[in-house]
C-alpha positions, 0 to 999 in steps of 0.5 A, a space after each residue: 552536531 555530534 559527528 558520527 563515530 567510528 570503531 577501527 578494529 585492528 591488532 596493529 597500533 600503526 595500522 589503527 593509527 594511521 587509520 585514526 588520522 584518515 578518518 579522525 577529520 570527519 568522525 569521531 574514531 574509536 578503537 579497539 586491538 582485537 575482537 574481544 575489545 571490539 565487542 565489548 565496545 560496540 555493546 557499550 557505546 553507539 557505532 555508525 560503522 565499523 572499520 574491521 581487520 580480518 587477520 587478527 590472533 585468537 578472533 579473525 574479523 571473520 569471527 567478529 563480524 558473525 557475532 556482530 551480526 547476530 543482535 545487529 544487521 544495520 551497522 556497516 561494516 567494511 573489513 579490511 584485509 591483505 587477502 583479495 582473492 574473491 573468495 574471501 571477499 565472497 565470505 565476507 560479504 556472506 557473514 553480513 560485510 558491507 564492503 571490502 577494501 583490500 591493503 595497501 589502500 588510498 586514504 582517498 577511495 577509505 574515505 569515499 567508501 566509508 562516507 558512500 557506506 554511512 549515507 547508505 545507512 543513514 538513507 536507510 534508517 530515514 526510509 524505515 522512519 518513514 514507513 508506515 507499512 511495518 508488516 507486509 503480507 503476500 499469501 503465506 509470506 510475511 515479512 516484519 520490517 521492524 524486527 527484519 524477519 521472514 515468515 512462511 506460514 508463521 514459519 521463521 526463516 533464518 535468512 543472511 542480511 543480505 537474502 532478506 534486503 533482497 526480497 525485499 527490495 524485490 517486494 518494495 518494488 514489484 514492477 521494477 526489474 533488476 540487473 545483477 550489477 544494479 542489485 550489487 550497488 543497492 544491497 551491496 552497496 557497491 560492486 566493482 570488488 564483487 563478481 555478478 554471480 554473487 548475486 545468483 548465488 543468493 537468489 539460488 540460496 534465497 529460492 531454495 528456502 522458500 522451496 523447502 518451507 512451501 511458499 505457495 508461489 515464487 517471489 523472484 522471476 528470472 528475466 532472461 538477458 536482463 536481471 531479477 524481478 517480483 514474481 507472484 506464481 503458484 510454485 509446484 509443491 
């Protein structure tokens, strides 16, 4: 059984090195010195995840990641940056990161996070082969799994990966209701470099959306004290 392949995407040699040698026993690695060579490889060959260095010269990880994103929301991706202030990990996980891990790192926790990062994937990927209902529809609001857009009266709404895994994580699951941290692992993937207003961030943003496109109801019910759930309201117009 082929291993799966990763892309290291760094401007320093030692750095992809050293990298190569903590992963290079489980997967197959693949390199690249900056983000031009690391769209270029990523279009030409099949990535399971990418291991992305933000602080690069002429394309940030930042910028990378972004293009990334527009033809491909599935792969995961971790970046990896000096910079810990939660902003930046807040920005990263706004443009479509999966994970953030912060230098200097244990090869230890680099291991675990990328193979926790890869069975999320692969549970995912299993998930959408095994869904029968491709196309959901709740009085205006459509959702296409396979293409993974929104609609609201046929009206395309332009969500960040991580607005769409939620609702419809939400809509998969209408009894269920969420706390932030549980919401944190499962569209997050994981939590503890995160602070649970991300997550209200979201919902906010998610809201705000539907608000302006006219949904006939309000998909997310606050449950005070406790989280997030499915809500099938009339929303005041």
């Amino acid at each position: 059984m082929a291993k799966e392949r990763i892309l290291i995407v760094d401007d320093e040699w030692n750095m992809r090195k050293l990298l190569s040698i903590h992963l290079g026993q489980e997967f197959e690695v693949m390199g690249a010195k900056n983000g031009k060579d690391a769209l270029t490889v990523f279009d030409n060959h099949e990535i399971s995840l990418i291991v992305l260095d933000v602080m690069m010269p002429d394309m940030s990880g930042w910028e990378v990641c972004r293009e990334i994103r527009k033809s491909n929301e599935k792969t995961p991706i971790l970046m990896l940056t000096a910079r810990s202030e939660i902003k930046d990990k807040v920005r990263g996980f706004d443009i479509g990161a999966d994970d953030y891990l912060v230098k200097p790192y244990q090869a230890e926790e680099l291991l675990a996070r990328v193979k926790a990062l890869m069975r999320r994937s692969n549970s995912i990927k299993k998930e959408s082969l095994n869904t029968s209902q491709d196309e959901i529809q709740i009085k205006d609001l459509r959702i296409d799994q396979n293409a993974r857009e929104v609609y609201v009266k046929d009206h395309f709404l332009e969500l960040t990966p991580k607005e769409y895994e939620l609702i419809l994580l939400f809509i998969l699951n209408p009894k269920s209701v969420y706390t932030r941290d549980m919401l944190l692992d499962l569209v997050w993937g994981i939590h503890e470099v995160l602070d649970i207003r991300t997550v209200d961030s979201h919902i906010k943003n998610l809201r705000e959306k539907f608000r302006k496109n006219k949904l006939s109801f309000n998909p997310i019910k606050t449950v005070w004290g406790v989280g997030y759930k499915f809500h099938e309201v009339e929303m005041d117009q």
